[in-house]
N, C-alpha and C positions, 0 to 999 in steps of 0.2 A: 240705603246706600247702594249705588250702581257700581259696579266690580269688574264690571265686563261693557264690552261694545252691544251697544243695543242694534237688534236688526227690522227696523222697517220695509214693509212687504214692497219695496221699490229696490231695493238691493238684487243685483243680477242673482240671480241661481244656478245652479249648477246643471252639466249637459243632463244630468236622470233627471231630474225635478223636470228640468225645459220639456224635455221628450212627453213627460207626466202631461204638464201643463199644455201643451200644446194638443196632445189627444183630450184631454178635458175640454181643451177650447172647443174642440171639435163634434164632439159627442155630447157635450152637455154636461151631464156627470153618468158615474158609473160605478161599479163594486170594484175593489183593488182584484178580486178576481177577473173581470173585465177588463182594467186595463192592462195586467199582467198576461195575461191571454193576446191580447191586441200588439203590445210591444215587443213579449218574445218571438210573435210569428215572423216579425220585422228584422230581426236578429237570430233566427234561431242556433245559428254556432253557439253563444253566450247567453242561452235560457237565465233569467233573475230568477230568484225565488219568491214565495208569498211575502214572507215577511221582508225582502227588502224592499219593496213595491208598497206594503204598508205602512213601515219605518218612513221611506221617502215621502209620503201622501200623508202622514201624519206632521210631520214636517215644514211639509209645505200648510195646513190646515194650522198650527201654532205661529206661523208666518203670516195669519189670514190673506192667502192667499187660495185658500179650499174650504167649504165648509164640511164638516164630515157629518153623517147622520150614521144612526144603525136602522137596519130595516126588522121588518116586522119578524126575518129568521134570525134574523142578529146577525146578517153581513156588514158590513161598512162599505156605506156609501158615500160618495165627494162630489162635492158640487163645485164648479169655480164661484168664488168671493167675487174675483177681478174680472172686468172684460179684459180679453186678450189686449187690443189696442193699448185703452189706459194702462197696461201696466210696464208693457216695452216703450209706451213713448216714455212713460214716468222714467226708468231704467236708461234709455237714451241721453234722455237730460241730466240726469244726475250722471252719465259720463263724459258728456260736452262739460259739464259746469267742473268735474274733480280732475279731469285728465286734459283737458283743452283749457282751463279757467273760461270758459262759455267765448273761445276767441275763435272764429271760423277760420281766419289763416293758419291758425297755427292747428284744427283740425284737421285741414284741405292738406296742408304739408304734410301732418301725420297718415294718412292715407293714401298721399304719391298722386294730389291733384291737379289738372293743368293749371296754373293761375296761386300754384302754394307761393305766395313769395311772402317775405316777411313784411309787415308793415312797416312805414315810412316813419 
């Protein structure tokens, strides 16, 4: 029996996951040390910690969105699941189709487009 919202790895994510994912798209994969290293220097007023960096990566990895391996020293490694592409256009559409009902005018109106007019 399902009790709860199931979440499909097309569901937008959150701005830390994104920041995650975006450096994985980039990099390939890497150790949560690696990328905790790479996005704190980006930030560094707001240093994260290991374990939130691996909380979120595991996260995302149960989202099949990362695959996770341990390496031969026992670090945890993540690889992206998704191509970057496939998974924002997936994530695009499913908010044209829940917050537009897949209507372009009434997208173009929600984002203040020349030409928003309501249909006839």
């Amino acid at each position: 029996m399902n009790t709860g919202t199931t979440t499909t790895p097309f569901d937008p994510i959150g701005p830390l996951q994104l920041r995650v994912m975006n450096h994985l798209w980039k990099v390939g994969s890497a150790t949560v040390q690696e990328v905790m290293n790479a996005l704190n220097a980006l930030s560094p007023a707001k240093p994260l910690a290991y374990t939130t960096y691996l909380t979120v990566m595991r996260n995302l990895a149960k989202r099949k969105l990362l695959d996770q391996r341990k390496t031969a020293t026992k670090r945890h490694q993540f690889v992206c699941a998704i191509a970057e592409d496939d998974y924002k256009a997936a994530v695009v559409k499913q908010v044209f189709r829940d917050y537009c009902d897949n209507d372009l005018v009434r997208l173009n109106r929600l984002l203040g487009q020349p030409g928003a007019t309501t249909a006839a």
